[in-house]
Each structure stands twice: as C-alpha cells, then as structure tokens.
N, CA, C and O atoms as CSV, one atom per row, in Angstrom:
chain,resi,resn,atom,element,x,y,z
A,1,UNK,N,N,22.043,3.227,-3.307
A,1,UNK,CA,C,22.152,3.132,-1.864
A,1,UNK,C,C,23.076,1.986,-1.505
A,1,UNK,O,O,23.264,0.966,-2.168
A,2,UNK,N,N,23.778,2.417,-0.018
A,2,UNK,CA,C,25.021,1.353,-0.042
A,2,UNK,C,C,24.199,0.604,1.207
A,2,UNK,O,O,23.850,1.316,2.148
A,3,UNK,N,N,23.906,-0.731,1.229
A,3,UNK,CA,C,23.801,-1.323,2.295
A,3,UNK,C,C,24.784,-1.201,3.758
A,3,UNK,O,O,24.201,-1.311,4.837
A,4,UNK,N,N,25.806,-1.044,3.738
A,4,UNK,CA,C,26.866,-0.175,4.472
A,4,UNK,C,C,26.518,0.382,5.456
A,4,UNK,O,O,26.813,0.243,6.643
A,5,UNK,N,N,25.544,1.353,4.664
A,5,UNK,CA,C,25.101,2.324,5.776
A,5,UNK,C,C,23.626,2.271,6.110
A,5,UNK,O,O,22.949,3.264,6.378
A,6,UNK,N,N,23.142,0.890,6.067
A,6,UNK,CA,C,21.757,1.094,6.642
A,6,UNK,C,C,21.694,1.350,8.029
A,6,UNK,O,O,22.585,1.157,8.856
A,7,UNK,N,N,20.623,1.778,8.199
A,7,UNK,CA,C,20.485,2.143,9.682
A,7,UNK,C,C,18.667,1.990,10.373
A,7,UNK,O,O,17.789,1.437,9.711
A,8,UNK,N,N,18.509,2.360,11.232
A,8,UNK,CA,C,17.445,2.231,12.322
A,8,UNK,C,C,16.408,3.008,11.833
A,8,UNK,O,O,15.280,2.812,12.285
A,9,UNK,N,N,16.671,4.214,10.629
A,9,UNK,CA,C,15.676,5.378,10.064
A,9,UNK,C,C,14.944,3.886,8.323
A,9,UNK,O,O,13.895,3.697,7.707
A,10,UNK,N,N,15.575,3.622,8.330
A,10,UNK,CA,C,15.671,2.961,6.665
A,10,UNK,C,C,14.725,1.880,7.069
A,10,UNK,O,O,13.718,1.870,6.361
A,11,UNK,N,N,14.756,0.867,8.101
A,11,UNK,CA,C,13.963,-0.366,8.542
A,11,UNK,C,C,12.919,0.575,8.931
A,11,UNK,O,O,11.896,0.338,8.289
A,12,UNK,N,N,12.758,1.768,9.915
A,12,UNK,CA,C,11.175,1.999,10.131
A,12,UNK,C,C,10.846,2.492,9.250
A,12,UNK,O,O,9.617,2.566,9.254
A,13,UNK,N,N,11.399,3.035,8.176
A,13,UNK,CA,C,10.113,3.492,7.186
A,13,UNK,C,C,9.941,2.407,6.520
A,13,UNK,O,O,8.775,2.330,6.133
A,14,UNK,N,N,10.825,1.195,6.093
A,14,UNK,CA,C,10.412,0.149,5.420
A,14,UNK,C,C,9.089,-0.316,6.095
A,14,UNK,O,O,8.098,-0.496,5.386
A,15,UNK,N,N,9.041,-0.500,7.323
A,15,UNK,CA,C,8.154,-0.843,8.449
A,15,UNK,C,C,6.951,-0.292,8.282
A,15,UNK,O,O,6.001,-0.960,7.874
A,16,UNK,N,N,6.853,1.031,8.587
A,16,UNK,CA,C,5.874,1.921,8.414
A,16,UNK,C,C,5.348,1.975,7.002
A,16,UNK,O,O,4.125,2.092,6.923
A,17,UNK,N,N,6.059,1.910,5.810
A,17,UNK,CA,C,5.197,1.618,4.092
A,17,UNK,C,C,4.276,-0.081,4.369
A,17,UNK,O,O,3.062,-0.286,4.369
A,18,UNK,N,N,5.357,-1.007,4.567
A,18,UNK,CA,C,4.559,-2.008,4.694
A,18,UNK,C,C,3.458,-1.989,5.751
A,18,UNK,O,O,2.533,-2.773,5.536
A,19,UNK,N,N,3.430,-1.696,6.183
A,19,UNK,CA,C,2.286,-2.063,7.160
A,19,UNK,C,C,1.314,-0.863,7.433
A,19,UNK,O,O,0.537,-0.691,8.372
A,20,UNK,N,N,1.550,-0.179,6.474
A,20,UNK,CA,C,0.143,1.210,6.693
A,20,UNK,C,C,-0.574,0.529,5.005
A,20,UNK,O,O,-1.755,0.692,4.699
A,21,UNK,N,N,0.078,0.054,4.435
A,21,UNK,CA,C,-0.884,-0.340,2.939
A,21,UNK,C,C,-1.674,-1.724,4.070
A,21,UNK,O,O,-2.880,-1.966,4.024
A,22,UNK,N,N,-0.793,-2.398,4.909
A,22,UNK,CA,C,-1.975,-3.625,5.557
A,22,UNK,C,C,-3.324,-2.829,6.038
A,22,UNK,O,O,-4.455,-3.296,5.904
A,23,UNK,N,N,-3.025,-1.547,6.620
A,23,UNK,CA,C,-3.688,-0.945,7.384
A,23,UNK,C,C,-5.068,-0.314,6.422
A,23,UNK,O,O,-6.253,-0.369,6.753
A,24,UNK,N,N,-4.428,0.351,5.008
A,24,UNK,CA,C,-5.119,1.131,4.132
A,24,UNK,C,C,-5.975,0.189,3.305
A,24,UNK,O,O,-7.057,0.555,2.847
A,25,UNK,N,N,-5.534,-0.898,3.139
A,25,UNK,CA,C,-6.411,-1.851,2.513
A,25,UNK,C,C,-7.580,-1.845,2.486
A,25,UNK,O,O,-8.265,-1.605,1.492
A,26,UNK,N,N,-8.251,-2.303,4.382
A,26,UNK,CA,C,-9.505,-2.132,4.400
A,26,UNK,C,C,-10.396,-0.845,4.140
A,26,UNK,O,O,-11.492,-0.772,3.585
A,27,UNK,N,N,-9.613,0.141,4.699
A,27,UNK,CA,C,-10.003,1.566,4.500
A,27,UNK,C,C,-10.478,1.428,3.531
A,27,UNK,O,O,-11.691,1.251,3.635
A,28,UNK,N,N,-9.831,1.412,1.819
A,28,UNK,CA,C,-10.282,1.414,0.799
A,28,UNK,C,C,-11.195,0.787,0.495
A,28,UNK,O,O,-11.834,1.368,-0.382
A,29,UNK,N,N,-11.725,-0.398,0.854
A,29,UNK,CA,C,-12.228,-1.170,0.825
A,29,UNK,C,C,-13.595,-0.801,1.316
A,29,UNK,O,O,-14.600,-1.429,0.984
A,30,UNK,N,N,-13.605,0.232,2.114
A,30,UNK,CA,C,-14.520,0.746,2.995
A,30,UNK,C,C,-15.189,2.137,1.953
A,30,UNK,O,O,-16.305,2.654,1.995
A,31,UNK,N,N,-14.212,2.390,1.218
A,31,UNK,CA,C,-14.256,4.002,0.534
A,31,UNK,C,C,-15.378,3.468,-0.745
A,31,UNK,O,O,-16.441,3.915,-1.175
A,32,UNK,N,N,-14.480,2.227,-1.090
A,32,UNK,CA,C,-15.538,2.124,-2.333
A,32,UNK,C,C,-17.175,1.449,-2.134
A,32,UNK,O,O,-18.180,1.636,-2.819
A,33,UNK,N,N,-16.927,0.445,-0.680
A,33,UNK,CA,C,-18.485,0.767,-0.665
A,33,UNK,C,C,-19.438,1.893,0.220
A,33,UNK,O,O,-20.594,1.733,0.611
A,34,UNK,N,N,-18.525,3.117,0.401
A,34,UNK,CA,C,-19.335,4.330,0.607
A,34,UNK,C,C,-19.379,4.933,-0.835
A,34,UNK,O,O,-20.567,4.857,-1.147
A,35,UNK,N,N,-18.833,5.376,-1.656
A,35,UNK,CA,C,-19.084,5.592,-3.161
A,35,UNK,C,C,-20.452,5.014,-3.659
A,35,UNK,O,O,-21.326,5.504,-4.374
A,36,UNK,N,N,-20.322,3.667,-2.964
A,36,UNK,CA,C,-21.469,2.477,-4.362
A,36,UNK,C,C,-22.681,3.171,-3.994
A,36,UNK,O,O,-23.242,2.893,-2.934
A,37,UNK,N,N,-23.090,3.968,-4.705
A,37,UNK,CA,C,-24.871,4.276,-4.233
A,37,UNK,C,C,-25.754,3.657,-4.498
A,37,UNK,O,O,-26.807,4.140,-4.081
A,38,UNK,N,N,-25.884,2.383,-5.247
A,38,UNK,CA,C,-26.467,1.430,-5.207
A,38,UNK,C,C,-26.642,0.106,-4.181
A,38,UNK,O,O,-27.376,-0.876,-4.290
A,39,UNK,N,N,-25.947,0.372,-3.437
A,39,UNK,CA,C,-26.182,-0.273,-2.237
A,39,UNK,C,C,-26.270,-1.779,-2.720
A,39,UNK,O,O,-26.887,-2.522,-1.958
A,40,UNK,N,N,-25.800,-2.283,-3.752
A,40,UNK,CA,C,-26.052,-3.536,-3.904
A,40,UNK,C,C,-24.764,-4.404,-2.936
A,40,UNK,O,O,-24.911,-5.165,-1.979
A,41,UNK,N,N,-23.445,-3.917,-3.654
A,41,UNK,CA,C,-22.251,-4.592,-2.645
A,41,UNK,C,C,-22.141,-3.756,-1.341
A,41,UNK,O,O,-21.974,-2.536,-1.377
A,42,UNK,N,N,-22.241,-4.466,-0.185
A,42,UNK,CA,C,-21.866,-4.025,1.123
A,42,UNK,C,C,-20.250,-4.543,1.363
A,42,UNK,O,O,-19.868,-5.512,0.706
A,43,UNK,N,N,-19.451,-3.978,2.176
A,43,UNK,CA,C,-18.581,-4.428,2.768
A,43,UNK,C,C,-17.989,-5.788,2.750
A,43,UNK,O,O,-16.858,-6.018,2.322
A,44,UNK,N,N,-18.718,-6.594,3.186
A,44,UNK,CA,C,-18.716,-8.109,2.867
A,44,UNK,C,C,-18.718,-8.644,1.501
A,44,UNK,O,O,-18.216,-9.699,1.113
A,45,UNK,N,N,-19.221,-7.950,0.976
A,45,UNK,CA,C,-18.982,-8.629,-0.688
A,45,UNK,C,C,-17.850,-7.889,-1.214
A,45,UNK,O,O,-17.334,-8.535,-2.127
A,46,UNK,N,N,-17.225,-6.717,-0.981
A,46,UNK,CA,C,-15.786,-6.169,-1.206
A,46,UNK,C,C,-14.686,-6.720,-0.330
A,46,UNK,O,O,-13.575,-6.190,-0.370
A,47,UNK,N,N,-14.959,-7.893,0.567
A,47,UNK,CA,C,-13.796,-8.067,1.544
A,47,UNK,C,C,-14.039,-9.662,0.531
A,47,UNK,O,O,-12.927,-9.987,0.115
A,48,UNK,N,N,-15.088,-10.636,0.075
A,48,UNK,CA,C,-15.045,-11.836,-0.548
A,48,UNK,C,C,-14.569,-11.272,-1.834
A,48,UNK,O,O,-13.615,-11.915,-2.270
A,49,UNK,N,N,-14.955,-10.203,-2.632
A,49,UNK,CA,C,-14.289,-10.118,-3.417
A,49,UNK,C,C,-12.563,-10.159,-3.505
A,49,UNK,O,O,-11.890,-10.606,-4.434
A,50,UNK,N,N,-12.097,-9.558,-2.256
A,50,UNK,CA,C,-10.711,-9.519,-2.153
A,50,UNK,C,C,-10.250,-10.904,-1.695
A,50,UNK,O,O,-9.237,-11.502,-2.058
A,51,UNK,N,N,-10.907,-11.180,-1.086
A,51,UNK,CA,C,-10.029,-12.648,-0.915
A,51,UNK,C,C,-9.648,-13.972,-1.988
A,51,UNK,O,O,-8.735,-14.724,-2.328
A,52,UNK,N,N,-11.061,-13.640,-2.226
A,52,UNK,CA,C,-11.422,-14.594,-3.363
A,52,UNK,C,C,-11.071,-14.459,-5.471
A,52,UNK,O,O,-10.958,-15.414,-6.239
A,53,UNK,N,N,-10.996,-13.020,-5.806
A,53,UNK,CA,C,-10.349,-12.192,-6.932
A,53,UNK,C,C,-9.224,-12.045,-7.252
A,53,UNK,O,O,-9.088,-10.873,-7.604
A,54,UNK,N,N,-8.058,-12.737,-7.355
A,54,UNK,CA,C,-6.705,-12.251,-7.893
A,54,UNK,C,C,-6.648,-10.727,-8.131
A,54,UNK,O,O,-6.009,-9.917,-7.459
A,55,UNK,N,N,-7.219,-10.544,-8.919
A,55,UNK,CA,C,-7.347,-8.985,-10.050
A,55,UNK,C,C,-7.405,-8.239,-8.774
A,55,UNK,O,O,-6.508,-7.775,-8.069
A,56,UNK,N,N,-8.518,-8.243,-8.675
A,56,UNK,CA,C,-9.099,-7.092,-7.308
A,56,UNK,C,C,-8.548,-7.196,-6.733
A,56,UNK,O,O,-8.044,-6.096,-6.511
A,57,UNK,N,N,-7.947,-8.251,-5.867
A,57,UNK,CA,C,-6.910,-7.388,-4.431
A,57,UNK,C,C,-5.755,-7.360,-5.064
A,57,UNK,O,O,-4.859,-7.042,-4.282
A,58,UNK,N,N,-5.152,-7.670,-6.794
A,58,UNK,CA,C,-4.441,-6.790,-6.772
A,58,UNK,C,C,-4.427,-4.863,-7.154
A,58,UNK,O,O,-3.646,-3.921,-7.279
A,59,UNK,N,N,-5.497,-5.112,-7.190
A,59,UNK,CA,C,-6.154,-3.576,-7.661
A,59,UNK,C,C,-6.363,-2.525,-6.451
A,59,UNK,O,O,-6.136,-1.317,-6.376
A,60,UNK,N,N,-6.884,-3.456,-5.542
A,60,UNK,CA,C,-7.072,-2.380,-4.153
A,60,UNK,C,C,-5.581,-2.683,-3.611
A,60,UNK,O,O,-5.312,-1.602,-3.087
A,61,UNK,N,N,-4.381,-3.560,-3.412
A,61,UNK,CA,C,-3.086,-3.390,-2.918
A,61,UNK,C,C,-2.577,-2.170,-3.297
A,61,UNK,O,O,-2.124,-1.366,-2.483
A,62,UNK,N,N,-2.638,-1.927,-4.843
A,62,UNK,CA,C,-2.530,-0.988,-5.401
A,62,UNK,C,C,-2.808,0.513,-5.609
A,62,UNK,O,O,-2.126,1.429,-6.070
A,63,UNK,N,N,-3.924,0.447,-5.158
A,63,UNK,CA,C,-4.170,1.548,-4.348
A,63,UNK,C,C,-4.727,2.107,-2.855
A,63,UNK,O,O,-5.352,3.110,-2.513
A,64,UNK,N,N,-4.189,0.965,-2.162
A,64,UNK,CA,C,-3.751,1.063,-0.921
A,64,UNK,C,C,-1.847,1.425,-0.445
A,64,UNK,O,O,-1.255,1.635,0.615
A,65,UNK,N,N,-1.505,1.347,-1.699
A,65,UNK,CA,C,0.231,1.961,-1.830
A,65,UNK,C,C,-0.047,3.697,-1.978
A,65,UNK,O,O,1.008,4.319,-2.098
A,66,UNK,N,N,-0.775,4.193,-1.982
A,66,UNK,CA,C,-1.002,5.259,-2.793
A,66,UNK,C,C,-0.716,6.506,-1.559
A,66,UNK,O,O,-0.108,7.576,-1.584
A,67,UNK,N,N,-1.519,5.733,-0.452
A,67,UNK,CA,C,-1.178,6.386,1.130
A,67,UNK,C,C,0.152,6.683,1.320
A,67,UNK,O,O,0.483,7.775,1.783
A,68,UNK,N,N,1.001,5.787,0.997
A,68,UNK,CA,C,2.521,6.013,0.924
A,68,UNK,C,C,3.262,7.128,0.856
A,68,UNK,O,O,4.413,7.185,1.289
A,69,UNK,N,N,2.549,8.247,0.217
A,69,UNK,CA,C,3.196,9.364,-0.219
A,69,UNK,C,C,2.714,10.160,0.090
A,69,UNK,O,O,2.699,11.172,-0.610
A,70,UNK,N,N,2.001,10.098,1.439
A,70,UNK,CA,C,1.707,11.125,3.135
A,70,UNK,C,C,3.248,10.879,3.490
A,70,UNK,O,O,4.019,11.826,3.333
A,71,UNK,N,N,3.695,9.755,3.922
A,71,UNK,CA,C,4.288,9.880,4.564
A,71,UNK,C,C,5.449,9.897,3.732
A,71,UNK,O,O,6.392,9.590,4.461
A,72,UNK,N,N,5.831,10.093,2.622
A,72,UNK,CA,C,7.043,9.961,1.648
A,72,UNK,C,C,7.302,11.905,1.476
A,72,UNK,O,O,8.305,12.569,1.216
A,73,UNK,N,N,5.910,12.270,1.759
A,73,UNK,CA,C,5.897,13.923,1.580
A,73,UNK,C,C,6.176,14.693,2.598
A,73,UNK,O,O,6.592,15.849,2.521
A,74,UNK,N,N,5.852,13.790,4.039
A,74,UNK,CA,C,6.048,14.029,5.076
A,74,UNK,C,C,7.900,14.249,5.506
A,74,UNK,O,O,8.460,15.179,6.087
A,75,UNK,N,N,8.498,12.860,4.882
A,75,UNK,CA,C,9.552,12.758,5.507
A,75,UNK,C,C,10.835,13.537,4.525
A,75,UNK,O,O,12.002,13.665,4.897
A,76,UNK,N,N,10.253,14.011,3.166
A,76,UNK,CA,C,10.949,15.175,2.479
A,76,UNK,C,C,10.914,16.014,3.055
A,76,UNK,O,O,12.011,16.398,3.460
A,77,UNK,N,N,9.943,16.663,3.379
A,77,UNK,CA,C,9.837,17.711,4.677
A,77,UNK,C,C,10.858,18.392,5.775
A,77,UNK,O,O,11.496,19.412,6.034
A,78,UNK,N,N,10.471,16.814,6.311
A,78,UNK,CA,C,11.556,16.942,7.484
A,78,UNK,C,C,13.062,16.421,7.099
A,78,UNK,O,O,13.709,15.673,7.832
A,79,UNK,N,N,13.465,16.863,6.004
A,79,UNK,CA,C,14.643,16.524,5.086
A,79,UNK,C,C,15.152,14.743,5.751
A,79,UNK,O,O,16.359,14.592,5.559
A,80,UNK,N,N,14.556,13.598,6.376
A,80,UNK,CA,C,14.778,12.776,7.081
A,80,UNK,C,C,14.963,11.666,5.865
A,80,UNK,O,O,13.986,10.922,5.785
A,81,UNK,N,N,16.144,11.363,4.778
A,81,UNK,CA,C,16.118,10.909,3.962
A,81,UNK,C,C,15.721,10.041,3.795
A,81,UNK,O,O,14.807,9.651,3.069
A,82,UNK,N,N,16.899,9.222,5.014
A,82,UNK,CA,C,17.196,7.840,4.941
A,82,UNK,C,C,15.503,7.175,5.529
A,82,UNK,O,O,15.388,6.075,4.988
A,83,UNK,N,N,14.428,7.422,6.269
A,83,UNK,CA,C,13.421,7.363,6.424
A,83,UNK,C,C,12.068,7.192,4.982
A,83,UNK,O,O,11.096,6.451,4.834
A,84,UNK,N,N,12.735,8.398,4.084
A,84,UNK,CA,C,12.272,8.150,3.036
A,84,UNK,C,C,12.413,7.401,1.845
A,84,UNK,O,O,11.538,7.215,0.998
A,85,UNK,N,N,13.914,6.863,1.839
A,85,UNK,CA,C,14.429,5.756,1.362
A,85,UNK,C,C,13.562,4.623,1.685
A,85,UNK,O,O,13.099,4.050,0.699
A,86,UNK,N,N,13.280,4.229,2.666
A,86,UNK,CA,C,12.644,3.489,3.541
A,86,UNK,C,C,11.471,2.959,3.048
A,86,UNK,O,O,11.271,1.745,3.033
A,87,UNK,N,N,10.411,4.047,2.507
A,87,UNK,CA,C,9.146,4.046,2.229
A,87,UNK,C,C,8.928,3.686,0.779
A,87,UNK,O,O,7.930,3.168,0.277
A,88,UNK,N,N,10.291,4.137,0.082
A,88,UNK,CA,C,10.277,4.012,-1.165
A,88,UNK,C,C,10.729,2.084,-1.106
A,88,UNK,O,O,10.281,1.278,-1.922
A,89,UNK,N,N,11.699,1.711,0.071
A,89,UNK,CA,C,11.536,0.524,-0.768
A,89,UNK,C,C,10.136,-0.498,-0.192
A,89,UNK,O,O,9.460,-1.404,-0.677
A,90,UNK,N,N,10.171,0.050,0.758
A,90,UNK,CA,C,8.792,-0.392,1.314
A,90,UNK,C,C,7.574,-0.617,0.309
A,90,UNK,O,O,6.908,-1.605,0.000
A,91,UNK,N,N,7.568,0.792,-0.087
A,91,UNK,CA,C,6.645,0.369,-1.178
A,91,UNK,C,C,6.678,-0.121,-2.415
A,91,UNK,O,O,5.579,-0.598,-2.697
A,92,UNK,N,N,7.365,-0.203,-3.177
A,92,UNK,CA,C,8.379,-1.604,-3.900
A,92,UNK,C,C,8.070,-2.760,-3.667
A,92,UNK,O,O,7.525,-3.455,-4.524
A,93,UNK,N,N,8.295,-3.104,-2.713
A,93,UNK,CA,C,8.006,-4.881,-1.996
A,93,UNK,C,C,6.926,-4.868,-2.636
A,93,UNK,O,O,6.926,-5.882,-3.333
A,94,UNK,N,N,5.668,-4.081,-2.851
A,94,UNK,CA,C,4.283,-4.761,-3.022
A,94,UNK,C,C,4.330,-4.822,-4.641
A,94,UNK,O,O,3.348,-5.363,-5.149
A,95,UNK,N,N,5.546,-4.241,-5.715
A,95,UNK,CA,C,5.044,-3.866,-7.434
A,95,UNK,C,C,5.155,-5.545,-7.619
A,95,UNK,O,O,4.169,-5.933,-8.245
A,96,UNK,N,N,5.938,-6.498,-7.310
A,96,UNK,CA,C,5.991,-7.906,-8.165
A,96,UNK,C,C,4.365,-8.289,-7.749
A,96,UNK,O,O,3.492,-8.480,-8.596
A,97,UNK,N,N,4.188,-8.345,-6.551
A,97,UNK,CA,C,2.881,-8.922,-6.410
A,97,UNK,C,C,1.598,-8.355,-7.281
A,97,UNK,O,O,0.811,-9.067,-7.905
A,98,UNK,N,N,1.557,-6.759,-7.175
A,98,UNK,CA,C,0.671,-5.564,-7.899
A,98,UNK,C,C,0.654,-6.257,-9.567
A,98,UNK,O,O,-0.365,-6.765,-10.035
A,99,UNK,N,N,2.064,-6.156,-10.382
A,99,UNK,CA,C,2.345,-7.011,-11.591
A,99,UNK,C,C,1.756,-8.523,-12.014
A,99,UNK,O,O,1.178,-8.875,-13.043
A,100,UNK,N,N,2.029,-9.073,-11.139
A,100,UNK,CA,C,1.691,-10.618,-11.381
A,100,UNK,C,C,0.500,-10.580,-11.247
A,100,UNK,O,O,0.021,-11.416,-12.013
A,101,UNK,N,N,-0.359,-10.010,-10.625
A,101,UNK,CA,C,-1.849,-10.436,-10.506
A,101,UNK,C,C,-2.480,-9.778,-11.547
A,101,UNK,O,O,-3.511,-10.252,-12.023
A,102,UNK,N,N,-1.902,-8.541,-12.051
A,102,UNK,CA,C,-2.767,-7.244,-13.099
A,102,UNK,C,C,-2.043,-7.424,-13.821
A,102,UNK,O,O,-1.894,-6.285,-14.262
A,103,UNK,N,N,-1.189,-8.221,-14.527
A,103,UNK,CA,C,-1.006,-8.641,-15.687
A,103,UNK,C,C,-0.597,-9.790,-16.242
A,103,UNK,O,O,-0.851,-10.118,-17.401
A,104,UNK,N,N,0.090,-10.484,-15.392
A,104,UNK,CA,C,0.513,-11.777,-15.734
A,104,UNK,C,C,-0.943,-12.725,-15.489
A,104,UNK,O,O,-0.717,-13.782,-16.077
A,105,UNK,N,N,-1.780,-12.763,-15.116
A,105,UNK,CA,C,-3.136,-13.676,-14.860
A,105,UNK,C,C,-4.119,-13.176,-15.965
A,105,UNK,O,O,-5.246,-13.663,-16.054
C-alpha cells in the first residue's frame, strides 16, 4: 500500500478496528463470566484480573481482535477495499502489544 493514496475510507476503518476491540473487551469479559458455571469469578474479578494480569489482558485483547472480521467480512462484501485495508491495519496495532505480554513476560 502506497501512503500516496490514503484517504478518509483507510482512517475510519483504522478507527472503527481500534476502537470496537476497546468496545469488545468488556463484552468478552462478560462472555467468560457467563460460561463460568461455577459462579466463583463474577465480573469484578475478570475486570481485576485484567487490570492487574499482564497475560490475561493480553489474552482477552486478543480475543477481543477477533470481532474484527465482522467487519473485515463485511467490507469485502461491499467490495469497499480501502476500508478494509483499514481494519487490517487497525488490527495490527494491537499484535506488538498481544506478543510482548504472551510471550516475551
């Protein structure tokens, strides 16, 4: 891709990847303590876990990227490339952080 030709489609999907994983985070966060049928961790102990865990929030970042490819499937679709360019680097931005915590620690 040529920087050249960025445009107004390329920043909102960058926009839209970053900030729907801010969004999906908690969601997930929410998914796994509807899963826990043990009822031991509530909500609150999956949100201290994330704050407080390297590993784990890099584990739920990680699959809070995963949402990404609604809208990466979406915008193949609507053949809207440069949009999907977008999402792809969008979601990129988060692999050094995803890396360093799940393997370098």
């Amino acid at each position: 891709m040529n920087l050249r030709y960025w445009n107004r489609q390329h920043t909102f999907g960058l926009l839209v990847a970053v900030f729907s994983v801010l969004i999906f985070t908690p969601i997930v966060m929410y998914i796994f303590t509807w899963i826990d049928h043990s009822n031991i961790l509530g909500f609150d102990d999956y949100l201290d876990k994330f704050l407080y865990n390297k590993q784990y929030r890099g584990k739920m970042i990680s699959l809070a990227v995963v949402p990404n490819l609604i809208w990466f499937y979406w915008s193949m679709n609507k053949r809207n490339y440069n949009f999907t360019t977008g999402i792809i680097l969008g979601s990129a931005v988060y692999v050094p952080y995803i890396i360093y915590n799940n393997f370098l620690q």
